[in-house]
C-alpha angles and dihedrals in degrees: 000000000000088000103051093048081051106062101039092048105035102025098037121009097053089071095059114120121247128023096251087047085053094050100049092051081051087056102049093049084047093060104046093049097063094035098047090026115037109194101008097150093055088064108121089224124109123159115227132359140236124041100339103054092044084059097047084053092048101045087047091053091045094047099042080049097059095243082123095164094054093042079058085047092058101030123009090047103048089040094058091051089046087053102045090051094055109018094242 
C-alpha cells in the first residue's frame, strides 16, 4: 500500500499542473484508498528508516490532506534540487 500511494502522490501527481488540478487527484487517491483499502495507513509497513522515510510520511500526510503547498515544502522541492545534483 505504501508503495502504491507513493508512487502516485510523490512520483506523479506532484508534477500536475495547477494547484486545483493537484487537489482534486489528491482527492481521488484519497478516496479509493479508503473505499478499496480500508485502513491502509494503519499498516505497520514503512520502507526505509531515518530522515527519508519520516519525509516521505510527512509529505504523504500533507498531500492526501490537501496542504498541497507544505507537502512541496517537505518533498517536490528537496527532491528537484536532489535531481538536478545527480541527474536522477
Amino acid at each position: 500500500m505504501e508503495h502504491l500511494v507513493y508512487r502516485t502522490v510523490l512520483r506523479k501527481i506532484i508534477y500536475l499542473e495547477g494547484i486545483k488540478e493537484r487537489k482534486e487527484a489528491l482527492q481521488i487517491v484519497r478516496k479509493t484508498m479508503n473505499t478499496e483499502f480500508p485502513k491502509w495507513w494503519k499498516n505497520g509497513y514503512r520502507s526505509g528508516s531515518g530522515a527519508t522515510a519520516k519525509l516521505k510520511a510527512l509529505a504523504i500526510h500533507l498531500y492526501l490532506r490537501g496542504f498541497v503547498r507544505l507537502g512541496d515544502l517537505v518533498w517536490k522541492v528537496p527532491f528537484e534540487k536532489r535531481r538536478k545534483q545527480t541527474g536522477f
